[in-house]
Steps between C-alpha positions, in 0.01 A plus 500: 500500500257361771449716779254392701183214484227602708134305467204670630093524482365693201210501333597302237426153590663562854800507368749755394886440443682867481861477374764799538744735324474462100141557382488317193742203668247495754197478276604220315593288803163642659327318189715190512486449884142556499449256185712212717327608846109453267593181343593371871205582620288332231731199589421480862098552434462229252745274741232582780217400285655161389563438859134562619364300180760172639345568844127516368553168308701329774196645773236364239664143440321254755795423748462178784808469657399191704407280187863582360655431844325136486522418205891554587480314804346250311745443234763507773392231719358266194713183455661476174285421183635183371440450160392139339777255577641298228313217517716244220601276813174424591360429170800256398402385833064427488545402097660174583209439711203556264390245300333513158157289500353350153181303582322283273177289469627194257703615279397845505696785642200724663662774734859558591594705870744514750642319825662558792737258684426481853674169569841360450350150405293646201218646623344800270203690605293676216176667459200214495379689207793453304470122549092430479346250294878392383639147473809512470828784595848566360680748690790659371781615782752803459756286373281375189445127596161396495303304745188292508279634797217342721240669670546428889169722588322787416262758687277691276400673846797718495596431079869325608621168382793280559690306287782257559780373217804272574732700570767590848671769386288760485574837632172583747427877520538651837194595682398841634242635708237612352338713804814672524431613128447878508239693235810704306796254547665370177396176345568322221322299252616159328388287290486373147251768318401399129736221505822767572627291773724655772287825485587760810308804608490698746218757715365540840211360671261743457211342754455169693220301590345548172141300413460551123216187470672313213450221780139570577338184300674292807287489808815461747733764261770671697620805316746718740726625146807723550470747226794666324585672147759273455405401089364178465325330192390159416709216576633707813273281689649302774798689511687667780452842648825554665583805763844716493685188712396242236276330689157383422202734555245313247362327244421707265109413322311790331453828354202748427504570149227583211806392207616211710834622541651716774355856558604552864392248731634160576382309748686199726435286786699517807785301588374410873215337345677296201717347755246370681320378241733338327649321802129350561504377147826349540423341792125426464427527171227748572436803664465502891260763543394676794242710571272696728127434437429835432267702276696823452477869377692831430478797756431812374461833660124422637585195612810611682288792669208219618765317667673764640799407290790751560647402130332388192634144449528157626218252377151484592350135614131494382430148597658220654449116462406274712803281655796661300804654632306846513219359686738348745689825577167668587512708229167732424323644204610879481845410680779665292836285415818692564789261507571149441833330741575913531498612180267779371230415292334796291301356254335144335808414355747553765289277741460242217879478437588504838244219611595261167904525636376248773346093501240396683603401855746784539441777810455858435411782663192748409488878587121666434277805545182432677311820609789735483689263733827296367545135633725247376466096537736294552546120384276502208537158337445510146218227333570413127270619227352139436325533830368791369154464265511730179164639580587687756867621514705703292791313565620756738 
C-alpha cells in the first residue's frame, strides 16, 4: 500500500521520488513513476523547442502591418467589380444599323466594307477608302434587301464618305459623345468582316487621339483615331464602334498589322467628327473646313522647360500666316495652344479634331501659353481653308 509521496532535490537529475513501507512495492513504482515523470519531461523540452522554432520563423518572416491594414481598407471601400454586361441587346440593336457596302468600277466588284446609318432618310456614312475610285454601290441592309447607292460627298481629308439610297425607313444609329469616351470603357466593334455580315465584337479603347500616318500623303489629313482591341479585319471598314449604351462612338477605319489581319490594334475615327462631316456633305456637298493658319509642332520636355511650361503638352505654334484666323487673334511663334472653346488640347491631333468640328465663320475661343503666362481670346472667327494658300499652312 501507498504510504506516503514525497518529491525532493537529489543528485540525480534534481529529482528524487522516495515511496514508503514495502521495499520491493516501492522499487517498482520508484522505476515506473520515475519512467512517467522522464518521459514528461522530454515532452515539455521538445514542446519548448517547437515553440521557440514557431517564434524564430514568425520573428524572421517580414511583417508590415500597415500594407495589410490598406490593402483592407481598400477592398472595403472599393465599389463593386462589375463584370462585362451582357451585351445581346445592344448588338440586335447597332446590327440593323450597319450596312454591307459592295463597290464596283463597271461591272467589276473591287472592294466590299461597311456602313453606318446616321439618317432616317437613307443616309450611310462609310470610310472614303472603302468607296475610292468606284462607280457604282449596292448596299445590302440587315434585313437582306439590296439597294443601289449614290455618293453624296466624300472627304479624303478625314477618309469618311456618304452615301444616300431611296429609302425612309431606315433605323439611324444613335449618337454618342465621343469626348466623353474614356481610355478602358467597353466598346464594341461591327461590321461585315470577310463578307460575315452582322459581325459583333467587343474591347476597350485602349488610347485616344491616335496619329498612325496612314493619312500622311494628304497635305490637310486629320487623323485624331480612337484606338481599341476590339477585332477588326477587312471589310470592317466603315462600320460602327458602339459604347456600352449603344450609341455611336466611331467609324471604325484601320488596323496595324504585318499579315493584314487583326493582331491587336484597331483603329476608328470619332463620332464628334463624323457627324460633322457628314452633315456638311449632306448639306454642301463638301467639306466646310476651318482652320487656324498655323504651322504647328509637338512639345516635348525641352520645349516645355524653355517656355516655362508647367506640363508637357498642348501644341506648339512655330509660325503663323499672314491674315488667317491665327494672325488675327495675335497669336505668336513659340505661343503654346492649350484649349480650343474650353476643351484641353494635348497634342497635334486633339487640336486638329477639335478645330475641323467647326466651319468657317463660326466664333471660338483660344486659351495659350506665352512666356509662362496663360491668356485666352475671345471671339475668334474662323476663315475657311480656301483662303488659306498650300504653301504655307498645314491646314491647322
Amino acid at each position: 500500500m501507498y504510504r506516503y509521496m514525497i518529491i525532493k532535490k537529489s543528485n540525480f537529475g534534481n529529482i528524487s521520488i522516495l515511496l514508503g513501507e514495502n521495499n520491493s512495492t516501492w522499487s517498482f513504482m520508484q522505476k515506473h513513476i520515475f519512467i512517467t515523470f522522464f518521459v514528461a519531461l522530454i515532452t515539455a523540452f521538445t514542446t519548448s523547442l517547437t515553440t521557440l522554432h514557431f517564434v524564430q520563423r514568425r520573428q524572421s518572416v517580414p511583417y508590415y502591418p500597415q500594407e495589410i491594414n490598406t490593402q483592407l481598407v481598400s477592398k472595403v471601400n472599393s465599389p463593386p467589380y462589375n463584370e462585362p454586361k451582357d451585351f445581346s441587346a445592344i448588338a440586335k440593336t447597332v446590327t440593323s444599323s450597319v450596312v454591307s457596302i459592295a463597290v464596283y468600277r463597271g461591272d467589276y466588284r473591287i472592294s466590299a466594307g461597311s456602313g453606318v446609318v446616321i439618317f432616317k432618310d437613307g443616309y450611310i456614312v462609310t470610310n472614303y477608302h472603302v468607296i475610292e475610285n468606284a462607280t457604282s454601290f449596292e448596299v445590302v441592309l440587315s434585313d437582306k434587301r439590296e439597294l443601289k447607292a449614290t455618293l453624296v460627298g466624300k472627304d479624303p481629308n478625314t477618309d469618311l464618305a456618304l452615301l444616300k439610297v431611296d429609302a425612309n425607313d431606315l433605323m439611324p444609329l444613335r449618337l454618342g459623345d465621343s469626348d466623353e469616351l474614356k481610355v478602358g470603357e467597353w466598346v464594341l466593334a461591327v461590321g461585315n468582316p470577310f463578307n460575315l455580315t452582322s459581325t459583333v465584337t467587343a474591347g476597350i479603347v485602349s488610347a485616344k487621339a491616335r496619329s498612325i500616318q496612314i493619312l500622311k500623303n494628304r497635305k490637310f489629313s486629320i487623323e485624331s483615331f480612337i484606338q481599341t482591341d476590339a477585332v477588326v479585319n477587312p471589310g470592317n471598314s466603315g462600320g460602327a464602334l458602339v459604347n456600352a449604351r449603344g450609341e455611336l462612338v466611331g467609324i471604325n477605319t484601320a488596323i496595324i498589322s504585318e499579315t493584314g489581319g487583326y493582331e491587336g490594334f484597331s483603329f476608328a475615327i470619332p463620332s464628334n467628327l463624323v457627324i460633322k462631316i457628314a452633315n456638311d456633305l449632306r448639306e454642301f456637298g463638301e467639306v466646310q473646313r476651318a482652320v487656324l493658319g498655323v504651322v504647328i509642332g509637338d512639345v516635348n520636355g525641352t520645349i516645355a522647360k524653355d517656355l516655362k511650361l508647367n506640363k508637357v503638352e498642348g501644341v506648339l505654334v512655330q509660325s503663323v500666316n499672314q491674315g488667317t484666323t491665327a494672325s488675327e487673334a495675335k497669336l505668336e511663334p513659340n505661343d503654346v495652344i492649350v484649349a480650343i472653346n474650353n476643351v484641353k488640347v494635348k497634342s497635334i491631333p486633339e487640336l486638329q479634331e477639335q478645330v475641323a468640328r467647326y466651319r468657317p465663320g463660326d466664333i471660338i475661343s483660344i486659351d495659350y501659353i506665352r512666356d509662362g503666362v496663360s491668356y485666352r481670346k475671345n471671339n475668334v472667327q474662323l476663315k475657311s481653308l480656301k483662303t488659306i494658300t498650300a504653301e504655307n499652312d498645314t491646314g491647322n
